[in-house]
DOGUZA-721381 format. One record per residue: residue in three letters; residue number from 0; x, y, z of N, C-alpha, C in turn. Coordinates in Angstrom, 3 decimals. Layout:
<rec rest="ALA" nr="NUM" n_xx="X" n_yy="Y" n_zz="Z" ca_xx="X" ca_yy="Y" ca_zz="Z" c_xx="X" c_yy="Y" c_zz="Z"/>
...
This chain:
<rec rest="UNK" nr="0" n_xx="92.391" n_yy="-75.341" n_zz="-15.356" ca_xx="91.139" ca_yy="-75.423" ca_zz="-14.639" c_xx="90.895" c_yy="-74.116" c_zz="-13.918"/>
<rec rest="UNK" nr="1" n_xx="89.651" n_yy="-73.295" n_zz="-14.318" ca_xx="89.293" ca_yy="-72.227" ca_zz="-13.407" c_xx="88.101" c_yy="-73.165" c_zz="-12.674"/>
<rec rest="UNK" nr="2" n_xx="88.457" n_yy="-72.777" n_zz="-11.527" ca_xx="87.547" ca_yy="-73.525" ca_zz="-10.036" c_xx="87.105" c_yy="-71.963" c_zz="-9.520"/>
<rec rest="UNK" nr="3" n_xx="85.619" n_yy="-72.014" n_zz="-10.112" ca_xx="84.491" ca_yy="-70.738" ca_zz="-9.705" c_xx="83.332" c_yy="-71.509" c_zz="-8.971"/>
<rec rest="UNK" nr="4" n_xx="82.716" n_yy="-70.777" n_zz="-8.464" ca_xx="80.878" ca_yy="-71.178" ca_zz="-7.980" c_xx="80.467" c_yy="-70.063" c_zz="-7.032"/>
<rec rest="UNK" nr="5" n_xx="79.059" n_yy="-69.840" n_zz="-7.682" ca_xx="78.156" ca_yy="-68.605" ca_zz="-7.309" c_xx="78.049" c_yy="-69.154" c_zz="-5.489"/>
<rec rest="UNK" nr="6" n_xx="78.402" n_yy="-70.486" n_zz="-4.858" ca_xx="78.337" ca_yy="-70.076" ca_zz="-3.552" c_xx="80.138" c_yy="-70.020" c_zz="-2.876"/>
<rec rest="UNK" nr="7" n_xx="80.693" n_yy="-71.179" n_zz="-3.840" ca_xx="81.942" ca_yy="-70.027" ca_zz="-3.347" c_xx="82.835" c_yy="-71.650" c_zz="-2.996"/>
<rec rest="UNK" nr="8" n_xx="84.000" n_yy="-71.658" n_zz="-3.761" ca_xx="84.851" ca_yy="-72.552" ca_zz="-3.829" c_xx="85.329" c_yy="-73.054" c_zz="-2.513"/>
<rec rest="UNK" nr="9" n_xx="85.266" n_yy="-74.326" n_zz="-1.757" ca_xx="85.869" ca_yy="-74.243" ca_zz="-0.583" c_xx="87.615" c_yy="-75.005" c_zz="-0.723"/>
<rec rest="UNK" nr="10" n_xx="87.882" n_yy="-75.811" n_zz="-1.350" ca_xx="88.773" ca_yy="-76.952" ca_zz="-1.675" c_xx="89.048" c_yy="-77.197" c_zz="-3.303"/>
<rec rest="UNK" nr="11" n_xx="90.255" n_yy="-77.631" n_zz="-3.680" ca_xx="90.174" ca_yy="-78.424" ca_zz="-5.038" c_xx="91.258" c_yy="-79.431" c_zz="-4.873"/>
<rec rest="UNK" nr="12" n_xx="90.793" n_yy="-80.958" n_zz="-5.054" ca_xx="91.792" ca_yy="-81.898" ca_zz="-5.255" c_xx="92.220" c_yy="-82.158" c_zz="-5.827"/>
<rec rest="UNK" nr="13" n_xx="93.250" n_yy="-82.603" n_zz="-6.241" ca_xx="94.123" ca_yy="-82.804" ca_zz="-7.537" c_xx="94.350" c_yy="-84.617" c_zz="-7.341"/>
<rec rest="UNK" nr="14" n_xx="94.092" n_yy="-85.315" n_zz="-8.257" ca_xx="94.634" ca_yy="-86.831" ca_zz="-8.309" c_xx="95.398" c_yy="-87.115" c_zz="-9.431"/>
<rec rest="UNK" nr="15" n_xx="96.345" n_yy="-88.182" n_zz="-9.313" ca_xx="97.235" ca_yy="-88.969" ca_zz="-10.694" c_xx="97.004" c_yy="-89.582" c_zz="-10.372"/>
<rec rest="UNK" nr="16" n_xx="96.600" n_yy="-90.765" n_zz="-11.527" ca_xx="95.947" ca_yy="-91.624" ca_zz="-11.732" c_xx="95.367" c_yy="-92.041" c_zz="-10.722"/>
<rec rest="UNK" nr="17" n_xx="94.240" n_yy="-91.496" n_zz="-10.077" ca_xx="93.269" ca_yy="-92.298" ca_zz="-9.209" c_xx="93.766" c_yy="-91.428" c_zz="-7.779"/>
<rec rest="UNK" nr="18" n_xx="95.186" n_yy="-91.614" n_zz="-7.514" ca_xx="95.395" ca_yy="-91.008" ca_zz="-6.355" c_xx="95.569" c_yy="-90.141" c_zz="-5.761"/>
<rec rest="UNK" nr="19" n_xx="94.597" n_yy="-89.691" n_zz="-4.823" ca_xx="95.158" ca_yy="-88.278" ca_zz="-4.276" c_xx="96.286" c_yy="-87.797" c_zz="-3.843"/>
<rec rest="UNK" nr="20" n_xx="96.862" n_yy="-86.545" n_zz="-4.440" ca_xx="98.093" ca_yy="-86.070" ca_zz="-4.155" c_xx="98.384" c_yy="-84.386" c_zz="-3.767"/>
<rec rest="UNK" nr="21" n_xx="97.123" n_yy="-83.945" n_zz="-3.286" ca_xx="96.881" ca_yy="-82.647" ca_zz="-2.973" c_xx="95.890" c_yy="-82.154" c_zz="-2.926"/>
<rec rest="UNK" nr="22" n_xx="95.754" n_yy="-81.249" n_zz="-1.809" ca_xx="94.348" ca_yy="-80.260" ca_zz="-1.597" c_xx="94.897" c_yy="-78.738" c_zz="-1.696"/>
<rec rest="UNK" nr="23" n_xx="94.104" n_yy="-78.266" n_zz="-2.263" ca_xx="94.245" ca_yy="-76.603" ca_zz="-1.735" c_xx="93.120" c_yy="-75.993" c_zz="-1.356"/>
<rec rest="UNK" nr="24" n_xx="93.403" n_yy="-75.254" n_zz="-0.239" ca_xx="91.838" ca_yy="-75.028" ca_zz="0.628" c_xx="92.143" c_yy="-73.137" c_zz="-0.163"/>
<rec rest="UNK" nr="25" n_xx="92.687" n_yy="-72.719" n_zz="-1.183" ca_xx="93.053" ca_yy="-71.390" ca_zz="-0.968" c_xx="93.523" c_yy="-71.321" c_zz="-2.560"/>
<rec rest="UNK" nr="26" n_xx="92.766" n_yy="-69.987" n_zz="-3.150" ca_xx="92.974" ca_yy="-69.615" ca_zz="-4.251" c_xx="94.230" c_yy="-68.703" c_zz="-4.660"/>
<rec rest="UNK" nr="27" n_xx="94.907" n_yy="-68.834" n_zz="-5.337" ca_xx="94.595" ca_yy="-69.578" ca_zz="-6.713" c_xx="95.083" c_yy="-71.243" c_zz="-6.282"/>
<rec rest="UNK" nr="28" n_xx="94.200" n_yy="-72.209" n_zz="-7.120" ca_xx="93.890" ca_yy="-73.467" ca_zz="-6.536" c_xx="95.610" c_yy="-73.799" c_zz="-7.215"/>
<rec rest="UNK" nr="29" n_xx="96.162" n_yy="-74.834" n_zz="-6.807" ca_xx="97.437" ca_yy="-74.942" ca_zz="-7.488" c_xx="97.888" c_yy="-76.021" c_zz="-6.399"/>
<rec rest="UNK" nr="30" n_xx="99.058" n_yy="-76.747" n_zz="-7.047" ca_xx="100.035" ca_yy="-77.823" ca_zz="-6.612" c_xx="101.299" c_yy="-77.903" c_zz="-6.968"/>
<rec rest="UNK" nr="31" n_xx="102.331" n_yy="-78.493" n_zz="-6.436" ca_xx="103.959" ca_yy="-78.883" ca_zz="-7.442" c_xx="103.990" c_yy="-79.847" c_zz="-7.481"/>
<rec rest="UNK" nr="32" n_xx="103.840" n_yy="-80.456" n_zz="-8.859" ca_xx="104.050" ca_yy="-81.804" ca_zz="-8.960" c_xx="105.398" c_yy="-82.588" c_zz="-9.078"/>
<rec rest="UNK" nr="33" n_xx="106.104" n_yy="-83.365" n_zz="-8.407" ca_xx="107.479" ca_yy="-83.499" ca_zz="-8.773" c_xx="107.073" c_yy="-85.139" c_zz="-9.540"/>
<rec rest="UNK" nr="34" n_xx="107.666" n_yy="-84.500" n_zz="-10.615" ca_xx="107.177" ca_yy="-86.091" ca_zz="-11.559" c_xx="108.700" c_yy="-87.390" c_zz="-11.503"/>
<rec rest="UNK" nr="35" n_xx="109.379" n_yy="-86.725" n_zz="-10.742" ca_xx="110.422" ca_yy="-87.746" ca_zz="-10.918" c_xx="110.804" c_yy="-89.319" c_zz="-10.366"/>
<rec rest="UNK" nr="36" n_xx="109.533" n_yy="-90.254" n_zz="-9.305" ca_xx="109.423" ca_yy="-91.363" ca_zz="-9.349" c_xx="108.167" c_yy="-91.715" c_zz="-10.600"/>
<rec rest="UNK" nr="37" n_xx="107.892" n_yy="-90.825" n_zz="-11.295" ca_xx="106.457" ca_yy="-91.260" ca_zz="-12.071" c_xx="107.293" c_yy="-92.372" c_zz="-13.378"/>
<rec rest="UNK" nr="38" n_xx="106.137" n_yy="-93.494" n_zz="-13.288" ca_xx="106.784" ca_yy="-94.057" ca_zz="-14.711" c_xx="106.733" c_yy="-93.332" c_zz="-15.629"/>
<rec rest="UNK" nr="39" n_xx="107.082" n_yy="-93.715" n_zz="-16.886" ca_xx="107.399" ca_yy="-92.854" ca_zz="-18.638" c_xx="105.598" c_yy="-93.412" c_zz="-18.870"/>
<rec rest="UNK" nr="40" n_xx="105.217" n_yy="-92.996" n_zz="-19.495" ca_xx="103.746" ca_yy="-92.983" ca_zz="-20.316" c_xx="103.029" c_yy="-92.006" c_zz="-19.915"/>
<rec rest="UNK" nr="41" n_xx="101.670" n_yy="-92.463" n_zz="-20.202" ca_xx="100.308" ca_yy="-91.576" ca_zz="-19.730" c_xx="100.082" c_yy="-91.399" c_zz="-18.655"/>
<rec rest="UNK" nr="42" n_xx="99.360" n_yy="-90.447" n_zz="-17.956" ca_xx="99.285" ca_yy="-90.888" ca_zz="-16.567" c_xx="97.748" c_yy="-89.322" c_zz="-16.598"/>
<rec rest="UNK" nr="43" n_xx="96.896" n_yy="-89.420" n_zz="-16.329" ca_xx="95.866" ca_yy="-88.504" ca_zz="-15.903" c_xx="95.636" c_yy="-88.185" c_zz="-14.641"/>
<rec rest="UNK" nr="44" n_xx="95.398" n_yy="-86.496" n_zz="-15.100" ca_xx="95.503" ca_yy="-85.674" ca_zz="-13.703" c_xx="93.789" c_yy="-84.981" c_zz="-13.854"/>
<rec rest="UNK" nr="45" n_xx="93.172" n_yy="-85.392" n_zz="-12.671" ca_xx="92.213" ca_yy="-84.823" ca_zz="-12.240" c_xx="91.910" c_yy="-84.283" c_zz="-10.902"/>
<rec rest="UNK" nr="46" n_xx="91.527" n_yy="-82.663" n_zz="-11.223" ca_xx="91.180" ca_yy="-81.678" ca_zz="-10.529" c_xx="89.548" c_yy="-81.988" c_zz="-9.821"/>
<rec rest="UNK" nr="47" n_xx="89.211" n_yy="-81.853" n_zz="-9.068" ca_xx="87.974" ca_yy="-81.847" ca_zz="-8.285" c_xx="87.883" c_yy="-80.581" c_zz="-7.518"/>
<rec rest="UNK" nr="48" n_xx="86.614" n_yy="-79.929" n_zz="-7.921" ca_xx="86.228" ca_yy="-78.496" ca_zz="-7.041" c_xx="85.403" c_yy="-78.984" c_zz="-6.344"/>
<rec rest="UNK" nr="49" n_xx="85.590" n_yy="-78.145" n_zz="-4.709" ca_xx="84.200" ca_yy="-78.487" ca_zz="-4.093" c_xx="83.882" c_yy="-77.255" c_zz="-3.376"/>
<rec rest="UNK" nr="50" n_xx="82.238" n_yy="-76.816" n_zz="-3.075" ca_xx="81.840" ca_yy="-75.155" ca_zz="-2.581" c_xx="81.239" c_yy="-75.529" c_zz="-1.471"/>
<rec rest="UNK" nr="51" n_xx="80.602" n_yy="-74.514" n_zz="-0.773" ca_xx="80.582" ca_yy="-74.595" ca_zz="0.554" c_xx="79.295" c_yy="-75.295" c_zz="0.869"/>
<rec rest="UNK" nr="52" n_xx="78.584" n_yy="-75.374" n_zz="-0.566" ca_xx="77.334" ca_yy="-76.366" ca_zz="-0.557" c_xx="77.044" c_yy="-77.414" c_zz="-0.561"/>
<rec rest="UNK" nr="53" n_xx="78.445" n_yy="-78.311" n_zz="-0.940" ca_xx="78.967" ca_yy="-79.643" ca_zz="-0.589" c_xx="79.002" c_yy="-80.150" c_zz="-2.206"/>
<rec rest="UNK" nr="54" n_xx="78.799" n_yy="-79.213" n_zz="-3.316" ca_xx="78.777" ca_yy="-79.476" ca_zz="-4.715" c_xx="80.183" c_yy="-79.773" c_zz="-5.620"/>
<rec rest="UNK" nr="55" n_xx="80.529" n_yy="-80.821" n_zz="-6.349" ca_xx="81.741" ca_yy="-80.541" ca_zz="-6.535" c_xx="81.387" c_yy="-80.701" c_zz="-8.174"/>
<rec rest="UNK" nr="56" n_xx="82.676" n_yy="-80.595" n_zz="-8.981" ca_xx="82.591" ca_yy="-80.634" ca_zz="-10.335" c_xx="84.293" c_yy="-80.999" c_zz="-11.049"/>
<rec rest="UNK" nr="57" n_xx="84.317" n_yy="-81.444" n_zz="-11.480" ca_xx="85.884" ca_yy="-81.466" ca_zz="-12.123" c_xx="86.370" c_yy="-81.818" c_zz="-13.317"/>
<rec rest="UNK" nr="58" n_xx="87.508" n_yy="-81.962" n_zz="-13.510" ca_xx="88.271" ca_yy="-81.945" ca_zz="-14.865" c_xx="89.202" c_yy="-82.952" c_zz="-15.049"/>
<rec rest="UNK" nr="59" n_xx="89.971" n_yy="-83.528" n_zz="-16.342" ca_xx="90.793" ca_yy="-84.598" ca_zz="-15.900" c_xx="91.372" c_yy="-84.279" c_zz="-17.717"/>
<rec rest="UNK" nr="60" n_xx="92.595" n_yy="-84.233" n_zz="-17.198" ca_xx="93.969" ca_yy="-83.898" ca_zz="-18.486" c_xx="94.779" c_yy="-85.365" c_zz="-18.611"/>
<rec rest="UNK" nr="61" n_xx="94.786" n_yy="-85.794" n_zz="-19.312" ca_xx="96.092" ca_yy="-86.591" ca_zz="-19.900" c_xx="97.534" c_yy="-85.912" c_zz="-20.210"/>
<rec rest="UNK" nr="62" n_xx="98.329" n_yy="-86.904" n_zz="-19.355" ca_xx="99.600" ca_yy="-85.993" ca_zz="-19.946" c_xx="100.616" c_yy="-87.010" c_zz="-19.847"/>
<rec rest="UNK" nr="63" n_xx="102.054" n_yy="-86.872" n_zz="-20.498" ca_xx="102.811" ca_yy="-87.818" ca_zz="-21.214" c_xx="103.901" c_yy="-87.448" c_zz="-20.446"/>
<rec rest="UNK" nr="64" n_xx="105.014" n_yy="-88.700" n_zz="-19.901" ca_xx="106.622" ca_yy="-87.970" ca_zz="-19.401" c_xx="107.063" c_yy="-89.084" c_zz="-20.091"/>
């Protein structure tokens, strides 16, 4: 995920499955995920950008342990 906007990135959240598990108020946007209580299967990770205009936009990956 590149997190850009012509007024200017303030935050990006990161969720698994549904739940929030991080903010970064500070570029480059990023987290550590420690996957080691996660169950074995699918589990989707979505990113949320938000700018100082109150606009957000985001992304959401599937991924397998």
């Amino acid at each position: 995920l590149i997190a850009a906007d012509n007024v200017g990135v303030t935050q990006v959240r990161f969720y698994v499955d549904g739940v929030l598990i991080a903010t970064d108020a500070a570029s480059p946007w990023g987290f550590s995920w420690n996957t080691t209580g996660l169950s074995a299967g699918s589990h989707t990770l979505l990113a949320i950008a938000y700018d100082a205009a109150g606009n957000s936009g985001g992304a959401a990956i599937t991924v397998r342990k």
